[in-house]
C-alpha positions in Angstrom: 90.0 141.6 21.2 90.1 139.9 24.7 86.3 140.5 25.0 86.0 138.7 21.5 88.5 135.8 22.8 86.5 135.7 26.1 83.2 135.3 24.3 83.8 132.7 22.0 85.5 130.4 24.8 81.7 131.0 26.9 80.1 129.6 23.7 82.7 127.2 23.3 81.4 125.4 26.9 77.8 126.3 26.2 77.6 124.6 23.5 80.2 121.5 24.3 79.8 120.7 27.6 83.0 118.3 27.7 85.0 121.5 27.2 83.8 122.8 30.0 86.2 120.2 31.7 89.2 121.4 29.8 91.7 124.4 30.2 92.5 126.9 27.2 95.6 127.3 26.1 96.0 130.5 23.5 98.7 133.1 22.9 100.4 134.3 19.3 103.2 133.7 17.5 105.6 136.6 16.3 108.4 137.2 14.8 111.8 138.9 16.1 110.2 142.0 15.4 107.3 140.9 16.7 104.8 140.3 13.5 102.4 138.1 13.5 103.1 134.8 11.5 100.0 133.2 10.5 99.6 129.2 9.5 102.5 128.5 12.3 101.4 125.1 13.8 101.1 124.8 17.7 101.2 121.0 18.9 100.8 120.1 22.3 101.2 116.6 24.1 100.8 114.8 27.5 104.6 114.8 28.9 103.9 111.3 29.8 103.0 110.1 26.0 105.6 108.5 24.0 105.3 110.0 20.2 106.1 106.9 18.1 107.0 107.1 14.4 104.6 106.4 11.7 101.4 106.2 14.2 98.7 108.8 14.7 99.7 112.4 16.3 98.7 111.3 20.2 98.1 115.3 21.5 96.3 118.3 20.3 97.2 120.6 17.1 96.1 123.9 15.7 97.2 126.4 13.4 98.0 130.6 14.0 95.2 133.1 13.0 96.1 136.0 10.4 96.8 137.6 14.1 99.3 134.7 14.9 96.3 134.1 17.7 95.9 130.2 18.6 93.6 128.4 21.2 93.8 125.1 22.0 91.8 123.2 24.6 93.6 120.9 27.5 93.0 118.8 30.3 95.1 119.5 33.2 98.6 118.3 33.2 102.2 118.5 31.6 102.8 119.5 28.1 105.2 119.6 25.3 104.1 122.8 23.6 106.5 123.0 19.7 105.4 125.7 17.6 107.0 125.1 14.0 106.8 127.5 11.0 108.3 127.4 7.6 111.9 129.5 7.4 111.8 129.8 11.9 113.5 127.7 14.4 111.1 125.7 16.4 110.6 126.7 19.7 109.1 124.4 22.1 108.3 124.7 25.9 107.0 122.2 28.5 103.9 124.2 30.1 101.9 122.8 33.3 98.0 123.4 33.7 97.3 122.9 37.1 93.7 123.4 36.8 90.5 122.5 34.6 88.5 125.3 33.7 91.6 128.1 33.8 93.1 130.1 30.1 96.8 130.0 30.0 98.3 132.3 28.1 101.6 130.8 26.0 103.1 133.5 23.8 105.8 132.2 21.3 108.2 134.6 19.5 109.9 132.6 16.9 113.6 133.8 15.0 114.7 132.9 11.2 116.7 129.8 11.4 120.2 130.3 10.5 120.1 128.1 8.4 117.8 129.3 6.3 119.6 132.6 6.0 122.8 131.0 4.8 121.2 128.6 2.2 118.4 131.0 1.2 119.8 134.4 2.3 116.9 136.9 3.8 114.3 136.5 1.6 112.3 132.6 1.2 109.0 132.1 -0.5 105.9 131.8 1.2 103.9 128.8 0.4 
């Protein structure tokens, strides 16, 4: 799996040379017992850009693989990093890349919201 990862971040910069400028950011998400949760959504933003309401998403998005693999591509700097799925708490982190042309590797483990549980009990649709 790493080889695969490795390979298609090589094809990545062959093909777009601007990447070759950026960092990668991947991981996976998982659950408390450590499942993959696919169609989580990873956003990451420049520490030093203000998010304002009703205006365009200013950072970078993805969403988790059937693997709860991600890969996102950054320029060197601070991040916000949330990672939100339906039924979890969000978890977010503030990561640093210190250098272009480097894979940082950001693994999320997300927990059932308590909230959920009370309202909803253990068991909530998928969508």
């Amino acid at each position: 799996m790493q080889i695969v990862k490795k390979l298609v971040v090589a094809l990545a910069f062959l093909c777009c040379p601007a990447l070759a400028m950026a960092a990668v950011l991947s991981g996976r998400v998982v659950d408390s017992l450590g499942a993959a949760i696919q169609g989580a959504y990873i956003l990451a933003y420049d520490d030093q850009i203000r998010i304002i309401p009703n205006t365009p998403f200013p950072g970078k998005s993805t969403i988790t693989a059937e693997t709860g693999n991600f890969i996102l591509d950054l320029a060197p700097g601070f991040y916000d990093v949330c990672v939100f799925s339906s039924g979890f708490t969000p978890a977010c982190q503030k990561l640093l890349i210190k250098e272009k042309n480097t894979n940082v590797l950001h693994n999320v483990k997300l927990f059932v919201d308590p909230l959920v549980i009370r309202e909803r009990g253990d068991h909530f649709p998928i969508r």
